[in-house]
PDBQT receptor file of N, H, CA, C and O in Angstrom, charges set to zero:
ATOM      1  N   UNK A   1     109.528  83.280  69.018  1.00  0.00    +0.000 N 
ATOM      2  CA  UNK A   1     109.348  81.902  69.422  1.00  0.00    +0.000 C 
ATOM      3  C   UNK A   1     108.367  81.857  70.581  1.00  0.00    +0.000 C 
ATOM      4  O   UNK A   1     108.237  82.748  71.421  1.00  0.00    +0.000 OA
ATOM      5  N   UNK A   2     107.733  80.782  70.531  1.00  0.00    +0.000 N 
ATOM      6  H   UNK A   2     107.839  80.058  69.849  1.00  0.00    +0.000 HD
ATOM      7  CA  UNK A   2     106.663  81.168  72.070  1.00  0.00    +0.000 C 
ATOM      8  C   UNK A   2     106.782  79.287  72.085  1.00  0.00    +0.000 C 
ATOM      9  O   UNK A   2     106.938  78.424  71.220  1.00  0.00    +0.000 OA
ATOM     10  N   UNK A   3     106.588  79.303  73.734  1.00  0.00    +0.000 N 
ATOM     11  H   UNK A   3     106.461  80.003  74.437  1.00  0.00    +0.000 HD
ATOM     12  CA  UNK A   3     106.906  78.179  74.568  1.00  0.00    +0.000 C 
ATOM     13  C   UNK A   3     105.624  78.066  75.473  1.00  0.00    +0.000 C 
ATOM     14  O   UNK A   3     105.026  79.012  75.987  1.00  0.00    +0.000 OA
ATOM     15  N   UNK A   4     105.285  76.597  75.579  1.00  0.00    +0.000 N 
ATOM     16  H   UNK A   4     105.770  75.829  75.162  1.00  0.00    +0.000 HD
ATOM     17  CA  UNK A   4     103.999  76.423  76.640  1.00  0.00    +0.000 C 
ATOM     18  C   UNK A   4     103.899  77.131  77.271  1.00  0.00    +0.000 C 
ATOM     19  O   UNK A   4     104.923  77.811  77.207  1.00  0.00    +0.000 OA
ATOM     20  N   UNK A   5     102.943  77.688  78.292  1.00  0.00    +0.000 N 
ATOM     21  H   UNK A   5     102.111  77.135  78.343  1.00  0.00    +0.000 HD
ATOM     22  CA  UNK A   5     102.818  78.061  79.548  1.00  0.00    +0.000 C 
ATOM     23  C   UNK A   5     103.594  77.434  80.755  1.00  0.00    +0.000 C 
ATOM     24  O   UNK A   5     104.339  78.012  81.547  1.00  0.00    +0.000 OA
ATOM     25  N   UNK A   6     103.342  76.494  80.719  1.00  0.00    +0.000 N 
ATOM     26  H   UNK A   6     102.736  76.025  80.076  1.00  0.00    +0.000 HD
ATOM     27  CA  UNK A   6     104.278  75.559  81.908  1.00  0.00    +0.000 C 
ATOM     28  C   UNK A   6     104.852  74.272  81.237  1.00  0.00    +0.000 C 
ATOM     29  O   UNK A   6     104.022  73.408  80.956  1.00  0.00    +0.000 OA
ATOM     30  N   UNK A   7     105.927  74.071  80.997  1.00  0.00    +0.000 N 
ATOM     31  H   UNK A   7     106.602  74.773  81.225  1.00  0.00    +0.000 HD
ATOM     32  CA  UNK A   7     106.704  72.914  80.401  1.00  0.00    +0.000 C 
ATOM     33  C   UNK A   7     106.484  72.149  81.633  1.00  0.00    +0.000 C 
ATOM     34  O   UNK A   7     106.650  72.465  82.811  1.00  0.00    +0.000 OA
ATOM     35  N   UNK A   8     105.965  70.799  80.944  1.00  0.00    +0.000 N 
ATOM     36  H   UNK A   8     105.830  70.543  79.987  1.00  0.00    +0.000 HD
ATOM     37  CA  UNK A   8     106.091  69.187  81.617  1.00  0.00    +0.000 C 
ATOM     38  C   UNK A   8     107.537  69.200  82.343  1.00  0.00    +0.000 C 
ATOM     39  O   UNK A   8     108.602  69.776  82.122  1.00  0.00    +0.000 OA
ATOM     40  N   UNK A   9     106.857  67.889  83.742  1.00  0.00    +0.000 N 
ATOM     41  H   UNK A   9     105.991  67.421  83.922  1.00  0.00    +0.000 HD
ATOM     42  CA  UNK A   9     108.246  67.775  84.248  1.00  0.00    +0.000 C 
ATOM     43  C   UNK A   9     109.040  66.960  83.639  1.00  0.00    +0.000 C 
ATOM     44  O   UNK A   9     108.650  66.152  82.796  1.00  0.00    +0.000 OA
ATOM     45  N   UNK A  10     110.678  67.147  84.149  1.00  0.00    +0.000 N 
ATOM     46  H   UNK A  10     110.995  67.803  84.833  1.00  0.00    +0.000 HD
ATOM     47  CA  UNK A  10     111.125  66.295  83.197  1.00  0.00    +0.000 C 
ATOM     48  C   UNK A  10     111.723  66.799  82.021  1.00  0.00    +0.000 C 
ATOM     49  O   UNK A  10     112.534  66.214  81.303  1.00  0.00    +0.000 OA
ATOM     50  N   UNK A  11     111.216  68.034  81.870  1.00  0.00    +0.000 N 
ATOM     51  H   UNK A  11     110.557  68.510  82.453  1.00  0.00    +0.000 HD
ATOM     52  CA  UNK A  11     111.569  68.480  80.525  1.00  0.00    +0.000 C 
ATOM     53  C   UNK A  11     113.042  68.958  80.327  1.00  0.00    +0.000 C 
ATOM     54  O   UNK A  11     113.710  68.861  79.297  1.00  0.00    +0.000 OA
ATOM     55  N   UNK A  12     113.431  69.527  81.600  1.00  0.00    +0.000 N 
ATOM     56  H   UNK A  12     112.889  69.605  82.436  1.00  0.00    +0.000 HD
ATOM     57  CA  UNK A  12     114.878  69.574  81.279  1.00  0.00    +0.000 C 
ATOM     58  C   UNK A  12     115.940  68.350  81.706  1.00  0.00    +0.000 C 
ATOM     59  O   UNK A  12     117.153  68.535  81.801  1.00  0.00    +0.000 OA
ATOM     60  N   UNK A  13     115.423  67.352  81.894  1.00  0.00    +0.000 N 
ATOM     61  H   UNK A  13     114.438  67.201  81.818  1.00  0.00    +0.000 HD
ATOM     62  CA  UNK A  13     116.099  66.500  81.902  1.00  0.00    +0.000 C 
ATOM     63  C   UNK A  13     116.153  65.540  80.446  1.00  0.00    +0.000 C 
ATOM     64  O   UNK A  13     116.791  64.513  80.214  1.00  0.00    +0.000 OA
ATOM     65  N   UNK A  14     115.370  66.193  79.731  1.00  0.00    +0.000 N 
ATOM     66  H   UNK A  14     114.852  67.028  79.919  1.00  0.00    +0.000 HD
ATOM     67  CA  UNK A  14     115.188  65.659  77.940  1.00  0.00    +0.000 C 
ATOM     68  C   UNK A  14     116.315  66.585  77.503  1.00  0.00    +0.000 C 
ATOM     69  O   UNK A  14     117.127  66.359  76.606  1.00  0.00    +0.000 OA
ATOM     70  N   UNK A  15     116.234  67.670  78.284  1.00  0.00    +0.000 N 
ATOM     71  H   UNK A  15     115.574  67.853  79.012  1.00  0.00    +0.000 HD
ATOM     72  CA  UNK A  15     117.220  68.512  77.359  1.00  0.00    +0.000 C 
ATOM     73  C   UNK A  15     118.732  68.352  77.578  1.00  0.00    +0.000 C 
ATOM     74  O   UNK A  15     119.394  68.326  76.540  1.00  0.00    +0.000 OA
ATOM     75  N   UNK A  16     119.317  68.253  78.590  1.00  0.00    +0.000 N 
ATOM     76  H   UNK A  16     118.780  68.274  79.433  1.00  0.00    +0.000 HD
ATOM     77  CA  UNK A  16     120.502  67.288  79.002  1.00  0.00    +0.000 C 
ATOM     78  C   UNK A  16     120.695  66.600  78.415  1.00  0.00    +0.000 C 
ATOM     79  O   UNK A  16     121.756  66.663  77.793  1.00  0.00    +0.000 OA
ATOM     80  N   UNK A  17     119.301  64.852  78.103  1.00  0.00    +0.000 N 
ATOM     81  H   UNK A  17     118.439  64.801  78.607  1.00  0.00    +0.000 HD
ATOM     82  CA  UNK A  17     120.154  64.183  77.600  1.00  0.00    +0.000 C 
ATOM     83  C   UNK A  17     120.118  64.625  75.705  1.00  0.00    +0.000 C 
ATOM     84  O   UNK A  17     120.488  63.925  74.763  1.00  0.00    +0.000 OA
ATOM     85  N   UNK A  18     119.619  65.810  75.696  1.00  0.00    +0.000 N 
ATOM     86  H   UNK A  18     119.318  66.379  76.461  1.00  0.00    +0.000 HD
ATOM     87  CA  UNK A  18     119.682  66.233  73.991  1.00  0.00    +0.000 C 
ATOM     88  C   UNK A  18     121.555  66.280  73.366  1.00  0.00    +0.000 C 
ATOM     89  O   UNK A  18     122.264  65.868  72.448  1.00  0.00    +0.000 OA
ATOM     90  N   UNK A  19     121.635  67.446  75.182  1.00  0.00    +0.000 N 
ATOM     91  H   UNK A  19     121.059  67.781  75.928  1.00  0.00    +0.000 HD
ATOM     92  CA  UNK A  19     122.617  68.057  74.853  1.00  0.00    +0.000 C 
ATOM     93  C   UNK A  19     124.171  66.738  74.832  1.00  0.00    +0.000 C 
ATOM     94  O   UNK A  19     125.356  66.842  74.516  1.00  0.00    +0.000 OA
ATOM     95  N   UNK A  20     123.576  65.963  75.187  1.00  0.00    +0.000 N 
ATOM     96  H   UNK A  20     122.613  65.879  75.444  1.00  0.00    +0.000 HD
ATOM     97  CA  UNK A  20     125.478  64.809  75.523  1.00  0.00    +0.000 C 
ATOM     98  C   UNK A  20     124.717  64.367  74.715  1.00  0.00    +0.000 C 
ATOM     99  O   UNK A  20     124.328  65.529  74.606  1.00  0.00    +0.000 OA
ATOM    100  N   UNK A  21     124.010  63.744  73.918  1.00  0.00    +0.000 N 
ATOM    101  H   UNK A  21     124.327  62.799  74.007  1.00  0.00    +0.000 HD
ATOM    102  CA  UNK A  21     123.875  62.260  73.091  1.00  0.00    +0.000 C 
ATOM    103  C   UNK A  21     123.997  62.848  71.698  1.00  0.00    +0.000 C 
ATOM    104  O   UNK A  21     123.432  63.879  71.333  1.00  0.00    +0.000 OA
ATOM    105  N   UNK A  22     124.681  62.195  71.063  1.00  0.00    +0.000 N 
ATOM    106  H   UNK A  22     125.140  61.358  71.360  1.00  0.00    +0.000 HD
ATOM    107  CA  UNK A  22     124.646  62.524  69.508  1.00  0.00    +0.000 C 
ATOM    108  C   UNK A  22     124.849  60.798  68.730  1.00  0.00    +0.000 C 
ATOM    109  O   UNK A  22     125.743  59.962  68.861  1.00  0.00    +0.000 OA
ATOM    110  N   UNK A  23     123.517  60.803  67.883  1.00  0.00    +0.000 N 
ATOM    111  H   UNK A  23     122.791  61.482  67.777  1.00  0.00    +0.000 HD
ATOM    112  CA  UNK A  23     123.340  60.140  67.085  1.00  0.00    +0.000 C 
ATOM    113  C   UNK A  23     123.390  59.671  65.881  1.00  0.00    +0.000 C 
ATOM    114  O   UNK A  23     122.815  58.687  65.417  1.00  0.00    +0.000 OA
ATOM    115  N   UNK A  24     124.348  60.671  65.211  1.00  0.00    +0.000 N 
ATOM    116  H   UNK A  24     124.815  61.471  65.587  1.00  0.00    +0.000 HD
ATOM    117  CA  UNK A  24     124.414  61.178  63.892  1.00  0.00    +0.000 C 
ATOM    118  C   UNK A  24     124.947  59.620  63.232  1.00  0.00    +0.000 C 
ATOM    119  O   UNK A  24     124.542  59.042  62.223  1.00  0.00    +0.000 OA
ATOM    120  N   UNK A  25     125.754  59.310  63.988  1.00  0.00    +0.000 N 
ATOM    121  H   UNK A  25     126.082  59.780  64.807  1.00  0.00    +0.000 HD
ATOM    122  CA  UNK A  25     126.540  58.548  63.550  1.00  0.00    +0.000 C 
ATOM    123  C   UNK A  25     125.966  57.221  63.107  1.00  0.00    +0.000 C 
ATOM    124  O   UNK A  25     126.063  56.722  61.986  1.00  0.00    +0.000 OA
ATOM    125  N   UNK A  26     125.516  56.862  63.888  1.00  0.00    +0.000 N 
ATOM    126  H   UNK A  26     125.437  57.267  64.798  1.00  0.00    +0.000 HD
ATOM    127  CA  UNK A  26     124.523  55.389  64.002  1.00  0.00    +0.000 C 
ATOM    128  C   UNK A  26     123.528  55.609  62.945  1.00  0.00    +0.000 C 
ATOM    129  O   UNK A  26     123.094  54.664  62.285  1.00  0.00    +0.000 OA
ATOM    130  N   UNK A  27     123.139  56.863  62.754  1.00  0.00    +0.000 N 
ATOM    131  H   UNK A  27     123.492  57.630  63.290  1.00  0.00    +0.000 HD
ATOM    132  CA  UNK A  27     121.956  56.358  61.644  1.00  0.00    +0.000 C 
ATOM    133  C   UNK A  27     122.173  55.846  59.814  1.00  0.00    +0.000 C 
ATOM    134  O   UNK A  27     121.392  55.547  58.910  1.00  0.00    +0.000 OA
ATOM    135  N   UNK A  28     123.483  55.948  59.932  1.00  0.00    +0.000 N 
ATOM    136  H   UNK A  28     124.116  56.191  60.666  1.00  0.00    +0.000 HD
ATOM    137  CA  UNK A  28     123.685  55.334  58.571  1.00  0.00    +0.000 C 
ATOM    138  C   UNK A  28     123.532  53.900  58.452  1.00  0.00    +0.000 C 
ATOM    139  O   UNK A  28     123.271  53.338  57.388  1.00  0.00    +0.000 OA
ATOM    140  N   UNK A  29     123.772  53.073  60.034  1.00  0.00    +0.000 N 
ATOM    141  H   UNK A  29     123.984  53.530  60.898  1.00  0.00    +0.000 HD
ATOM    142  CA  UNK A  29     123.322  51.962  59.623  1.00  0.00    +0.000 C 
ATOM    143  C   UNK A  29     122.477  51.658  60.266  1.00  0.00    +0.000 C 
ATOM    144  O   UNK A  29     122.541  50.870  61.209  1.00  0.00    +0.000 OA
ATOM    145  N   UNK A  30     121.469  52.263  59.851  1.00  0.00    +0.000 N 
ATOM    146  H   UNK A  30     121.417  52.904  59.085  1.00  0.00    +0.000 HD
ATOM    147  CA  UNK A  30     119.821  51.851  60.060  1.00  0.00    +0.000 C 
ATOM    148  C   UNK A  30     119.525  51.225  58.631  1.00  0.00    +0.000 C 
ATOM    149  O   UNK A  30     119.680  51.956  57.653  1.00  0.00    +0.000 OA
ATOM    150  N   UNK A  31     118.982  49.514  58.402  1.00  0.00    +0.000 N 
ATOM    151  H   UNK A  31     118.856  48.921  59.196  1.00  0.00    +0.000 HD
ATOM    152  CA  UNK A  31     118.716  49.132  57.388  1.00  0.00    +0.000 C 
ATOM    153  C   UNK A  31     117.897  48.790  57.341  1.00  0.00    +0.000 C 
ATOM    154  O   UNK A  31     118.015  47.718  56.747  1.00  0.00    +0.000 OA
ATOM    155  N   UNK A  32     116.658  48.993  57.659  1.00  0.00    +0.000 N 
ATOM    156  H   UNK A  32     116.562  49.864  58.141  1.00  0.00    +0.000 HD
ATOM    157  CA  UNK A  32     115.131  48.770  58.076  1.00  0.00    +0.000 C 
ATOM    158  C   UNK A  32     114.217  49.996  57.252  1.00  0.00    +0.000 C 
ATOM    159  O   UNK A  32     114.459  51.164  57.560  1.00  0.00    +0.000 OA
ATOM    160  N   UNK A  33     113.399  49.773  56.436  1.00  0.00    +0.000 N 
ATOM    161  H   UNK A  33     113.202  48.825  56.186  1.00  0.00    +0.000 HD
ATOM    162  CA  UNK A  33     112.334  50.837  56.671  1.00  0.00    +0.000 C 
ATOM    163  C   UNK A  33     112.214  51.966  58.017  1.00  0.00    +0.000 C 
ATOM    164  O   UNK A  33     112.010  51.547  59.156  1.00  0.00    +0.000 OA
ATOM    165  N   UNK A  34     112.351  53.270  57.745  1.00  0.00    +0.000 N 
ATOM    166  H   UNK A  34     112.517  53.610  56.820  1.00  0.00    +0.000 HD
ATOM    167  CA  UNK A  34     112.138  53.862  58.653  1.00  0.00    +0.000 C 
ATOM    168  C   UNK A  34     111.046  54.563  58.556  1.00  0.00    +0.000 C 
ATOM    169  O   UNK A  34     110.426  54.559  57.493  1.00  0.00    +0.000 OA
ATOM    170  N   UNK A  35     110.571  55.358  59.737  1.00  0.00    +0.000 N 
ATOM    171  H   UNK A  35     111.075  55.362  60.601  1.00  0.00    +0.000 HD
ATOM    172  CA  UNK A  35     109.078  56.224  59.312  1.00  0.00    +0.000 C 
ATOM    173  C   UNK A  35     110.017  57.826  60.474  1.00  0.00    +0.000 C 
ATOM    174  O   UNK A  35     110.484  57.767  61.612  1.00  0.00    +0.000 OA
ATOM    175  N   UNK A  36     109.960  58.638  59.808  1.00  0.00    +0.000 N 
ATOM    176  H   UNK A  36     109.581  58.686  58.884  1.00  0.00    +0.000 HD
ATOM    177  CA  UNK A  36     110.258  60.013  60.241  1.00  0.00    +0.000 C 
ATOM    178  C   UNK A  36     109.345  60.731  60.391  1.00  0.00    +0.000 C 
ATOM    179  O   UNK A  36     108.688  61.138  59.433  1.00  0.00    +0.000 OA
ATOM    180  N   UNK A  37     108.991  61.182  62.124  1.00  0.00    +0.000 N 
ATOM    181  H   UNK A  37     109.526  60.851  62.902  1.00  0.00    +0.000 HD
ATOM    182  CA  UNK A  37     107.767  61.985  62.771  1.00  0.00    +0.000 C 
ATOM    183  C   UNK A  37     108.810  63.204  62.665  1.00  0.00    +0.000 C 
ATOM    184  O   UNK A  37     110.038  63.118  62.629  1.00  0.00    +0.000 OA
ATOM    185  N   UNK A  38     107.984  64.400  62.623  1.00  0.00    +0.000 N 
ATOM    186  H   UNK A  38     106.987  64.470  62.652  1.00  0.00    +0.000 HD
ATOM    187  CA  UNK A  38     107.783  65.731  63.091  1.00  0.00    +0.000 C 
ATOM    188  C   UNK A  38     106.804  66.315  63.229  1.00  0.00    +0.000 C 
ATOM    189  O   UNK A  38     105.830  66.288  62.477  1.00  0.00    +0.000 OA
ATOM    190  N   UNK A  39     106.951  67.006  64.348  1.00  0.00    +0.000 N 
ATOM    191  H   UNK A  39     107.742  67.028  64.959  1.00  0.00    +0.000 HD
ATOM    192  CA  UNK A  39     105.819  67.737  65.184  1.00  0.00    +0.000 C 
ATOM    193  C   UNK A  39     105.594  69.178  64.698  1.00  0.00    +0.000 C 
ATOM    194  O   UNK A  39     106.599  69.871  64.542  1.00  0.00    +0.000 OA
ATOM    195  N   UNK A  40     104.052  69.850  64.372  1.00  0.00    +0.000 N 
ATOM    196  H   UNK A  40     103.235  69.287  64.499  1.00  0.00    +0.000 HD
ATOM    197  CA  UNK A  40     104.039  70.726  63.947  1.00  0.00    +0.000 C 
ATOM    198  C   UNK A  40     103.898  72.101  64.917  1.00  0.00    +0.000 C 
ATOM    199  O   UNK A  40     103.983  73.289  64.605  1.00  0.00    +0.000 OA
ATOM    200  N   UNK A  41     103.639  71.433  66.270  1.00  0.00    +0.000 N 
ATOM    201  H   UNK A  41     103.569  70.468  66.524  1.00  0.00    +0.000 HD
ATOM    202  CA  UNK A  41     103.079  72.036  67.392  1.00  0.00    +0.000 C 
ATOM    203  C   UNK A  41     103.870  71.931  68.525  1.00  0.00    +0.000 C 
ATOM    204  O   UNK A  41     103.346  71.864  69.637  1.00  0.00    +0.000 OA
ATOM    205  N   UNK A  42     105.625  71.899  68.298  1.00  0.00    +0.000 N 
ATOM    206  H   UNK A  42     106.050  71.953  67.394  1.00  0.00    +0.000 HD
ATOM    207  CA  UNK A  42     106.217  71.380  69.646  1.00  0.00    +0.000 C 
ATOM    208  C   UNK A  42     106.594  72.963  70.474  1.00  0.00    +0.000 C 
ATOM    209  O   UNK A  42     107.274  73.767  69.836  1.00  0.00    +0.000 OA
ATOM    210  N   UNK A  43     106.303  73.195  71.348  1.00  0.00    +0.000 N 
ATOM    211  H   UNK A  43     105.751  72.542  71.866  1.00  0.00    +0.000 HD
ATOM    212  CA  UNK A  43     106.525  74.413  72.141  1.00  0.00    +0.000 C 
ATOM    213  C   UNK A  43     108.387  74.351  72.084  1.00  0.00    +0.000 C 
ATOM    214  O   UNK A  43     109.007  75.408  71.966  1.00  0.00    +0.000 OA
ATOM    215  N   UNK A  44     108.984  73.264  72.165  1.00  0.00    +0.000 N 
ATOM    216  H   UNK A  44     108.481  72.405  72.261  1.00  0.00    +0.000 HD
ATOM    217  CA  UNK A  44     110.568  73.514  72.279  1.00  0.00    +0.000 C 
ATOM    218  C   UNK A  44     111.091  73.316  70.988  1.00  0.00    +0.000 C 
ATOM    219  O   UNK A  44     112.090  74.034  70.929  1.00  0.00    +0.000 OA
ATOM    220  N   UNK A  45     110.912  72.594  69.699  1.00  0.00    +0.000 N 
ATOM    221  H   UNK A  45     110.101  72.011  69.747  1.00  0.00    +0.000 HD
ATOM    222  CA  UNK A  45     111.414  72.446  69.008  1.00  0.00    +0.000 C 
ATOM    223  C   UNK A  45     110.667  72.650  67.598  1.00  0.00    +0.000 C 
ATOM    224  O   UNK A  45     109.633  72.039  67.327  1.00  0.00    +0.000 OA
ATOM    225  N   UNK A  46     111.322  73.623  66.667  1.00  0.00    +0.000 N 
ATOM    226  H   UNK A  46     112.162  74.119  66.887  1.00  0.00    +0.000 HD
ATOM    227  CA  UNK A  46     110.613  74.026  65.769  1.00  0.00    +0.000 C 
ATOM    228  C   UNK A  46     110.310  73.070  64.608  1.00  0.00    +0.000 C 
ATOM    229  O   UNK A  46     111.275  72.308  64.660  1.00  0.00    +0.000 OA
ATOM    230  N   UNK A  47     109.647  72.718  63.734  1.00  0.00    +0.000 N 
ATOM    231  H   UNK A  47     108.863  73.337  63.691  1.00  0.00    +0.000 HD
ATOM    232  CA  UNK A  47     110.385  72.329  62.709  1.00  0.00    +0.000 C 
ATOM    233  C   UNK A  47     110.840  72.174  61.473  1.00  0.00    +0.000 C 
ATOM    234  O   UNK A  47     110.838  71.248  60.662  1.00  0.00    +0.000 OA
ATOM    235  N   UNK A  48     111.312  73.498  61.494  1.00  0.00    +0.000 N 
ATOM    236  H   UNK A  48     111.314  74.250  62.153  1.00  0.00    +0.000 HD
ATOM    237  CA  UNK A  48     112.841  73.578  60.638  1.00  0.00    +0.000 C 
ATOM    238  C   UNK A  48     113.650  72.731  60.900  1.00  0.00    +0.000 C 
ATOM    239  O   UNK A  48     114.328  72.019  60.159  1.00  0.00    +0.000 OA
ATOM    240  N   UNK A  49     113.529  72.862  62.947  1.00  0.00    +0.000 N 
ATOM    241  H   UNK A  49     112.978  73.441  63.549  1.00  0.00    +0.000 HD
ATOM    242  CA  UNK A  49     115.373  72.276  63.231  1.00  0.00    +0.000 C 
ATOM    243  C   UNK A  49     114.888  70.428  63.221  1.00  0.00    +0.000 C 
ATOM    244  O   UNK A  49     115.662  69.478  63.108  1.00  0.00    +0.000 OA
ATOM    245  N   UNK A  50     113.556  70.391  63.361  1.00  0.00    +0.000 N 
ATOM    246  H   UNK A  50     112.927  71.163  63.453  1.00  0.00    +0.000 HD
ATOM    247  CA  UNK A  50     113.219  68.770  63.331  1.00  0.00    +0.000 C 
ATOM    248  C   UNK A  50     113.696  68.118  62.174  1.00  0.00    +0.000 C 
ATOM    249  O   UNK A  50     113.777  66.891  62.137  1.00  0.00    +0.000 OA
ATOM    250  N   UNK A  51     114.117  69.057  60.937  1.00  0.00    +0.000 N 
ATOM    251  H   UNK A  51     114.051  70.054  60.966  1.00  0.00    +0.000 HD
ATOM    252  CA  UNK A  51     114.225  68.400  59.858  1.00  0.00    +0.000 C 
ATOM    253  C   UNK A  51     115.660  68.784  59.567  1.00  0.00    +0.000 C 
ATOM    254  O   UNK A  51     116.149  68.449  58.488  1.00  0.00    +0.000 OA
ATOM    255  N   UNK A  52     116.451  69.542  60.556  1.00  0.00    +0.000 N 
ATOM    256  H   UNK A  52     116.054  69.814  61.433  1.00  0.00    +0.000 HD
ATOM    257  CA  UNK A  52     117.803  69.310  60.443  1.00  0.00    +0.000 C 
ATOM    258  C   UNK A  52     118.650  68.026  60.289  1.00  0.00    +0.000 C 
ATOM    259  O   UNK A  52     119.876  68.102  60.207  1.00  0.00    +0.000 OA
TER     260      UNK A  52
């Protein structure tokens, strides 16, 4: 795995709120057109797990 050189600030405070928030739940009632990004180039998150 390889990670930026220097991660943005801030960045572990994305990861905190990764780690308490779970969304799973709510997205079933999403009834709107949605559009699903993944990043091919994210230094923290691969994606495989983007498409978990």
């Amino acid at each position: 795995m390889q990670l930026a050189p220097a991660l943005p600030s801030g960045t572990g405070d994305q990861l905190d709120l990764v780690r308490r928030v779970d969304v799973r739940a709510d997205l079933a009632g999403i009834s709107v057109p949605t559009l699903v990004v993944i990043t091919t180039a994210d230094p923290l998150i691969s994606p495989a797990l983007q498409r978990h």
